[in-house]
C-alpha positions, 0 to 999 in steps of 0.5 A: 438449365434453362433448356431442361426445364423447357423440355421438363415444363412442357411433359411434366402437366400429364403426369402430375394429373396422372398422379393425382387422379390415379390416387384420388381414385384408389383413395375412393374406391378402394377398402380398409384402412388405406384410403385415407394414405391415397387421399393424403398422398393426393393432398400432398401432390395438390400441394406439390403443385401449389408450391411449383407454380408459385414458387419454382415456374417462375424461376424456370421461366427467367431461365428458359427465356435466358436459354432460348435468347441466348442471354447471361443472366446476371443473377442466376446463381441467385436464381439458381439457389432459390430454385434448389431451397424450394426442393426442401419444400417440394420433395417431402411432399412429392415422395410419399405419392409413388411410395404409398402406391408401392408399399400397397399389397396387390389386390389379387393378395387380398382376396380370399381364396378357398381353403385347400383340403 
């Protein structure tokens, strides 16, 4: 595992920021009621990565050390099981980011067209 979070902890930065600009930014500028979704879904990635940095990078990093070394860890079932009891924290909270944004209807729907006689 230690070799997938290397190449996973190296891109995933990008996209995170991606995701909580992008709602930040629908939450601002958009209209009716679901701005506050946007800016809820923000807070839930701002505390995504929170949880992650606190809880999670440290453990890919013992496992990536291991991986490029070349060592055993003694412990990495352990490490292993903790990493996977984080996923019960970080999942709900990263889930509702892309769901929010695909359950929006498009904005050209929203716009009024004239009436067809």
């Amino acid at each position: 595992m230690g070799f997938f979070h290397m190449f996973a902890d190296a891109r995933m930065p990008i996209w995170g920021v991606l995701a909580i600009v992008s709602n930040l930014l629908l939450g601002v500028f958009s209209n009716g009621e679901q701005r506050w979704l946007y800016l809820a879904s923000s807070l839930m990635l701002i505390l995504f990565v929170i949880f992650y940095n606190v809880l999670s990078r440290p453990i890919n990093r013992i496992q990536t050390e291991a991986a490029k070394t070349g060592k055993r860890l003694d412990n990495g079932r352990e490490l292993q099981a903790s990493w996977d009891r984080v996923l019960l924290i970080r999942v709900p909270l990263q889930g509702p980011s892309p769901a929010r944004r695909l359950s929006s209807p498009p904005v050209h729907r929203r716009c009024r067209t004239p009436p067809r006689y």
